[in-house]
N, C-alpha and C positions, 0 to 999 in steps of 0.2 A: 888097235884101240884097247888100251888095258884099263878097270879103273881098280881102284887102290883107294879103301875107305875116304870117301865124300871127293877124290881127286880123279880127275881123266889126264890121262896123258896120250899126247900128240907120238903117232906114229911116223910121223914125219921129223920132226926133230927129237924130239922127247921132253918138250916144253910141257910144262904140269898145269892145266887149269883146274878150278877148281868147280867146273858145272859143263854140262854137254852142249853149252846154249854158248857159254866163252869160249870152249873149243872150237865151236864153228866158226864164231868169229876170228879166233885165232886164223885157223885154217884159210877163211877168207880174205883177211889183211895179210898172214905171213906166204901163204904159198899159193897163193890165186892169181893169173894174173888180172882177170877183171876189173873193169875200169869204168863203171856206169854213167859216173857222173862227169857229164861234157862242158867245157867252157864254149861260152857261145861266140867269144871273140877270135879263135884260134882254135887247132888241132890237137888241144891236148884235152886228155881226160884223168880223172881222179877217181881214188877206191875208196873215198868217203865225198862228203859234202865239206865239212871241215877244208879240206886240204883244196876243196875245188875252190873257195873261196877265198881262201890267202892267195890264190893265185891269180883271180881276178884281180884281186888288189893292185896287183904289177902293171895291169893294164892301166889305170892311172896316169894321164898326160901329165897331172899339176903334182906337186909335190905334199899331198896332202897333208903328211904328219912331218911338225918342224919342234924340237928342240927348245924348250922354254926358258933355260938356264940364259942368264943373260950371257951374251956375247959369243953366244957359241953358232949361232947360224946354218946346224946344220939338220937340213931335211931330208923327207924318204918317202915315196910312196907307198907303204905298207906299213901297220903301224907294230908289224913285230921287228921291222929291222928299226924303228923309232926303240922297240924297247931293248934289243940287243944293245944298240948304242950309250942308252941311258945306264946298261949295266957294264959297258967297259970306261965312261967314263964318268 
Protein backbone atom coordinates (compact mmCIF):
# COMPACT_ATOMS: atom_id res chain seq x y z
CA UNK A 1 0.00 0.00 0.00
CA UNK A 2 1.74 3.08 -1.16
CA UNK A 3 0.04 6.49 -1.12
CA UNK A 4 1.13 9.31 -3.52
CA UNK A 5 -0.37 12.92 -2.60
CA UNK A 6 -4.41 12.42 -1.99
CA UNK A 7 -4.05 8.86 -4.12
CA UNK A 8 -3.68 5.00 -2.68
CA UNK A 9 -2.75 2.58 -4.74
CA UNK A 10 -3.78 -1.09 -4.80
CA UNK A 11 -0.90 -3.57 -3.99
CA UNK A 12 -2.61 -6.03 -5.90
CA UNK A 13 -2.95 -4.65 -9.13
CA UNK A 14 -1.73 -1.27 -9.06
CA UNK A 15 -5.08 0.29 -9.65
CA UNK A 16 -4.89 4.01 -8.25
CA UNK A 17 -7.84 5.08 -6.04
CA UNK A 18 -8.36 8.02 -4.82
CA UNK A 19 -9.42 7.54 -0.88
CA UNK A 20 -8.59 4.40 1.58
CA UNK A 21 -12.53 3.80 1.79
CA UNK A 22 -12.50 3.24 -2.40
CA UNK A 23 -9.52 1.06 -2.03
CA UNK A 24 -11.45 -1.24 0.11
CA UNK A 25 -13.93 -1.46 -1.87
CA UNK A 26 -11.85 -1.88 -4.72
CA UNK A 27 -10.26 -4.74 -3.00
CA UNK A 28 -13.61 -6.08 -2.26
CA UNK A 29 -15.28 -6.18 -5.54
CA UNK A 30 -11.76 -6.70 -7.62
CA UNK A 31 -9.99 -9.54 -5.54
CA UNK A 32 -12.50 -10.96 -2.97
CA UNK A 33 -14.20 -13.62 -3.51
CA UNK A 34 -17.01 -13.09 -1.24
CA UNK A 35 -20.36 -13.25 -2.11
CA UNK A 36 -22.97 -12.13 0.61
CA UNK A 37 -25.86 -11.48 -0.99
CA UNK A 38 -27.87 -14.82 -1.77
CA UNK A 39 -30.82 -15.31 -4.25
CA UNK A 40 -33.49 -16.89 -2.40
CA UNK A 41 -34.80 -18.77 -5.62
CA UNK A 42 -31.53 -20.83 -6.45
CA UNK A 43 -27.69 -21.35 -5.46
CA UNK A 44 -26.20 -18.37 -6.55
CA UNK A 45 -24.95 -15.46 -4.70
CA UNK A 46 -23.68 -11.99 -5.47
CA UNK A 47 -20.91 -9.29 -4.22
CA UNK A 48 -23.38 -6.47 -4.26
CA UNK A 49 -27.11 -6.10 -4.05
CA UNK A 50 -27.18 -4.54 -7.37
CA UNK A 51 -26.23 -7.52 -9.25
CA UNK A 52 -28.35 -9.84 -6.84
CA UNK A 53 -31.18 -8.32 -8.19
CA UNK A 54 -30.87 -8.27 -12.00
CA UNK A 55 -30.71 -11.71 -11.33
CA UNK A 56 -33.70 -12.29 -9.90
CA UNK A 57 -35.13 -10.68 -12.64
CA UNK A 58 -34.36 -13.94 -14.80
CA UNK A 59 -36.39 -15.77 -12.57
CA UNK A 60 -39.42 -14.22 -14.14
CA UNK A 61 -41.82 -16.92 -15.70
CA UNK A 62 -43.93 -14.10 -17.85
CA UNK A 63 -42.06 -11.95 -20.19
CA UNK A 64 -42.28 -8.92 -18.22
CA UNK A 65 -40.41 -6.09 -20.43
CA UNK A 66 -41.81 -6.11 -24.28
CA UNK A 67 -40.69 -3.69 -26.90
CA UNK A 68 -43.16 -0.73 -27.69
CA UNK A 69 -41.96 0.11 -31.17
CA UNK A 70 -44.89 -1.01 -33.19
CA UNK A 71 -44.47 -4.28 -34.71
CA UNK A 72 -41.64 -5.31 -33.35
CA UNK A 73 -42.98 -7.97 -30.67
CA UNK A 74 -40.21 -8.60 -28.98
CA UNK A 75 -39.98 -9.41 -25.14
CA UNK A 76 -37.34 -10.23 -22.20
CA UNK A 77 -37.62 -10.89 -18.71
CA UNK A 78 -35.34 -8.41 -17.36
CA UNK A 79 -35.50 -5.02 -18.25
CA UNK A 80 -31.79 -4.39 -19.14
CA UNK A 81 -31.72 -7.05 -21.92
CA UNK A 82 -35.29 -4.77 -22.94
CA UNK A 83 -32.75 -1.93 -23.00
CA UNK A 84 -29.66 -3.66 -24.65
CA UNK A 85 -32.11 -4.48 -27.47
CA UNK A 86 -33.59 -1.02 -27.71
CA UNK A 87 -29.98 0.04 -28.34
CA UNK A 88 -29.04 -2.45 -31.18
CA UNK A 89 -32.11 -1.74 -32.68
Amino acid sequence: LSILVNHVTCALCDMVCTSVSSLKAHIRFRHCNERPFHCHLCDRSFKNTYDLHKHVETHNDSDAYSCEVEGCGFTSRTLQTLRQHYKRV
